[in-house]
C-alpha positions in Angstrom: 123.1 72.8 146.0 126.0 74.6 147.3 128.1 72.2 149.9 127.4 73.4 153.9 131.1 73.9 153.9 130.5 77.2 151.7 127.4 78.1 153.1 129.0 78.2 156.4 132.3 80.1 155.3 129.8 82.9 153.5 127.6 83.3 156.7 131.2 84.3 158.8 131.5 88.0 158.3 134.7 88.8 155.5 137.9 90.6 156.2 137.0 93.4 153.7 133.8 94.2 152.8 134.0 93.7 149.4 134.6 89.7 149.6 130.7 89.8 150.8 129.1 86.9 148.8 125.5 86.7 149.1 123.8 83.6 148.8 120.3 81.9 148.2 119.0 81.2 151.9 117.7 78.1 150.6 120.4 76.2 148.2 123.0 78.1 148.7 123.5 79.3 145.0 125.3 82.4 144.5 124.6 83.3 140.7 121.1 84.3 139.9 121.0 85.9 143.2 118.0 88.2 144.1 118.4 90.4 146.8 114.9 91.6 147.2 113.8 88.3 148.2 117.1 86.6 149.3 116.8 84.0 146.7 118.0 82.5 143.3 116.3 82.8 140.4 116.0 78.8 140.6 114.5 78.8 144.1 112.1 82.7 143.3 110.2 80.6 140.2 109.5 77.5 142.2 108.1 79.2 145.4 106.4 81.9 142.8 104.6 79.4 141.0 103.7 77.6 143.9 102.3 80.8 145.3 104.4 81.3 148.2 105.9 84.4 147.7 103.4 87.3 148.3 102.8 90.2 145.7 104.2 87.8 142.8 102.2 85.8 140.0 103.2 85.0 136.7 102.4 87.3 134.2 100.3 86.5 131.0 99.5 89.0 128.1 
């Protein structure tokens, strides 16, 4: 969990556009980041195996 002090500073928008860091909506992570779903890869497996986000299951071959 990222502190609310960095979540905060990454919401403002940057000088440049290339200091953009993007961040999980819901811990705040900023590795693992998937933009698709504007999650981490942490947060994407717990709400996809909970069912939660549509159009994703687990796969099994």
């Amino acid at each position: 969990m990222a502190k609310t002090s960095v979540i905060a500073r990454s919401k403002k928008s940057p000088k440049f556009a290339s200091r953009l860091v993007r961040r999980c909506f819901r811990c705040g992570r900023k590795h693992g980041y998937m933009r698709d779903f504007d999650l981490c890869r942490i947060c994407f497996r717990e709400l996809a195996n909970e069912g939660k986000v549509p159009g994703i299951r687990k796969s099994s071959w």
